[in-house]
C-alpha positions as CSV (number, residue, x, y, z in Angstrom):
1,X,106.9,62.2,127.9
2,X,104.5,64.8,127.0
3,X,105.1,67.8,125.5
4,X,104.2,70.8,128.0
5,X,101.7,73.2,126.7
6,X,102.1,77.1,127.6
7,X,98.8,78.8,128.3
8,X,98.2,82.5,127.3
9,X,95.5,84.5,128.7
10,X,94.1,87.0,126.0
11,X,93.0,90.4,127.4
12,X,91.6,93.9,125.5
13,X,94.2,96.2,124.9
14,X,94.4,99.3,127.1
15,X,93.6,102.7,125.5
16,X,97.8,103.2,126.2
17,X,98.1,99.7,124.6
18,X,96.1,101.3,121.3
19,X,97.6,104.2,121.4
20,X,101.1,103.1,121.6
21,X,100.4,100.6,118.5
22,X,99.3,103.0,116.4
23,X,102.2,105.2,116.9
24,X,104.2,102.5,116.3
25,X,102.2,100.9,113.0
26,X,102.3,104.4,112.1
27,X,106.2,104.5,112.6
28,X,106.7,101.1,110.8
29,X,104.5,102.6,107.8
30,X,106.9,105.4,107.5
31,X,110.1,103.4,107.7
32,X,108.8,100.2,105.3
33,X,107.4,103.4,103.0
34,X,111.2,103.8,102.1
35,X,111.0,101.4,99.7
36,X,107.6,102.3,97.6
37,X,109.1,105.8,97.5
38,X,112.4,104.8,96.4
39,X,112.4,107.6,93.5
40,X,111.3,110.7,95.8
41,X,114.4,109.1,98.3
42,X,116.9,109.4,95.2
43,X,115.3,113.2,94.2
44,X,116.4,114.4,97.7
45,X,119.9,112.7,97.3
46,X,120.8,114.9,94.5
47,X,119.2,117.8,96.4
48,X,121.3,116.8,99.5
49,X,124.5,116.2,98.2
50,X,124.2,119.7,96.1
51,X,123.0,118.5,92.7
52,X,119.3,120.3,93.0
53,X,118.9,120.1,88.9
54,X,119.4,116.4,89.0
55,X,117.1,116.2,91.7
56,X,114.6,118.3,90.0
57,X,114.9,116.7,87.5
58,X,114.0,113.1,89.0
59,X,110.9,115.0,90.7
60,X,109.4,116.1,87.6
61,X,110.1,112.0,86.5
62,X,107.8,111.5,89.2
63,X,105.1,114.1,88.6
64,X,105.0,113.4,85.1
65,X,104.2,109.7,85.9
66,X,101.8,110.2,88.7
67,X,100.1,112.8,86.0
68,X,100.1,109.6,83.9
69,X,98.8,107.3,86.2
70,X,101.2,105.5,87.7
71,X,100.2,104.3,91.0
72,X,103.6,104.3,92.8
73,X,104.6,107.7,91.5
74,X,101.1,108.7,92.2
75,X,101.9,107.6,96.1
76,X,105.1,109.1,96.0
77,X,103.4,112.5,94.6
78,X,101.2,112.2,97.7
79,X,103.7,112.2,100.1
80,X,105.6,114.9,98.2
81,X,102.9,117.2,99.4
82,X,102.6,115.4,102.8
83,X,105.6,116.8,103.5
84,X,108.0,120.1,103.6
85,X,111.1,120.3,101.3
86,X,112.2,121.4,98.3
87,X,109.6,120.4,95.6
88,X,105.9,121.4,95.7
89,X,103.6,123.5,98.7
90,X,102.7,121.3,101.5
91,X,99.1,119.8,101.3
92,X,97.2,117.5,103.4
93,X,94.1,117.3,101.0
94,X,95.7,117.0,97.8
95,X,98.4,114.2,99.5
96,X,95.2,112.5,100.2
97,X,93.8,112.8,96.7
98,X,96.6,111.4,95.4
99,X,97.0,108.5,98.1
100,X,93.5,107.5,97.6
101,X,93.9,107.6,93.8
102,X,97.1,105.2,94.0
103,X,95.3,103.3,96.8
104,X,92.0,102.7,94.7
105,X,94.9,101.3,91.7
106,X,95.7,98.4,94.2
107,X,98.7,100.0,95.2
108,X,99.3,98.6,99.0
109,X,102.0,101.0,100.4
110,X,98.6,103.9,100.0
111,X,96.5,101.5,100.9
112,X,98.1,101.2,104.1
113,X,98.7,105.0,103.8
114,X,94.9,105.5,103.4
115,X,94.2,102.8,106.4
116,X,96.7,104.5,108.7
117,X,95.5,108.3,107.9
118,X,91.9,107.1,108.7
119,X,92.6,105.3,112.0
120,X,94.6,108.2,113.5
121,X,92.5,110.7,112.4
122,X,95.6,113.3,111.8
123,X,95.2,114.6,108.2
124,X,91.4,113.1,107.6
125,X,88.8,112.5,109.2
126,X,88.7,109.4,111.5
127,X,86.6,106.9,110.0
128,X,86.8,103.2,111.6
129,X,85.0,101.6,108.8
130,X,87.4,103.4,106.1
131,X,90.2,102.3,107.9
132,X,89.1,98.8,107.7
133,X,88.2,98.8,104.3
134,X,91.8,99.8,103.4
135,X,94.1,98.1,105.8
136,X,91.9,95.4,104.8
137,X,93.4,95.9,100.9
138,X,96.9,96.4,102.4
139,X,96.3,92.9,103.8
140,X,95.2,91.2,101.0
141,X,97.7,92.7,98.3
142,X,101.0,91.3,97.5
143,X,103.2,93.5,99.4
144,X,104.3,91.4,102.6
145,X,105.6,94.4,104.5
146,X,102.5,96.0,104.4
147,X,100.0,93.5,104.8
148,X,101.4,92.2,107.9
149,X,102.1,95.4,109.8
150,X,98.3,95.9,108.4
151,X,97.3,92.8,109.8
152,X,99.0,94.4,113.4
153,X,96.7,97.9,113.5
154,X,93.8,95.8,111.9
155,X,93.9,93.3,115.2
156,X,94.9,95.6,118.0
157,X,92.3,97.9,116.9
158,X,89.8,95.4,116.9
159,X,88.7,96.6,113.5
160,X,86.8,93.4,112.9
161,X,84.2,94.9,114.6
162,X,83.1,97.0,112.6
């Protein structure tokens, strides 16, 4: 007996279709970002649970090693200014200075920060070739988590093209 073959017919993904993947990819990002920023997570324990000096304390751990190039607490010090809360004044550009600067170190979890901010266009500037580039990098490194949810935005967004 032979075994039966199931036939799958391959079609473009609608502009929805795109859409809907990068709001998910860009979901997934966050939510798999947990653990690169594991640091800035325990900073706003303390601050949570009412200890704000321990929690200051851990984020000037992190600044001081993002000021001395470390490239996850230089990702994490990016998305201290990506976001509101209790340590530094929000800031798009300099969260993307300091994601690119991790991201350029080979650190995937900015890499796929970088890829991500490119191909939605929401902080920078959308750039289909810079999004390659750097979900391509995300791919390649180590990090399993990011390269394959890399691997997702890269293919539904046909970024092989260009």
């Amino acid at each position: 007996m032979k075994p039966r073959m199931n036939h799958m017919i391959i079609r473009k993904p609608s502009h929805w279709e795109k859409l809907l993947a990068l709001v998910v990819g860009l979901s997934l990002g966050i939510l798999i970002s947990t653990a690169a920023n594991a640091d800035l997570d325990k900073a706003i324990a303390y601050a949570e649970a009412g200890d704000v000096k321990k929690g200051q304390m851990e984020l000037v751990n992190i600044a001081q090693r993002a000021m001395d190039g470390n490239p996850k607490s230089m990702c994490e010090f990016g998305t201290m200014y990506m976001k509101e809360g209790y340590w530094i004044v929000q800031s798009d550009e300099s969260a993307i200075e300091m994601w690119l600067k991790s991201a350029e170190m080979g650190y995937a979890p900015c890499q796929f920060n970088m890829g991500a901010a490119y191909l939605s266009g929401m902080v920078i500037e959308k750039d289909l070739l810079k999004a390659k580039y750097w979900l391509g990098k995300a791919i390649d490194n180590t990090y399993t988590k990011y390269s394959r949810v890399s691997k997702q935005l890269y293919a539904i967004h046909e970024l092989d093209k260009y």
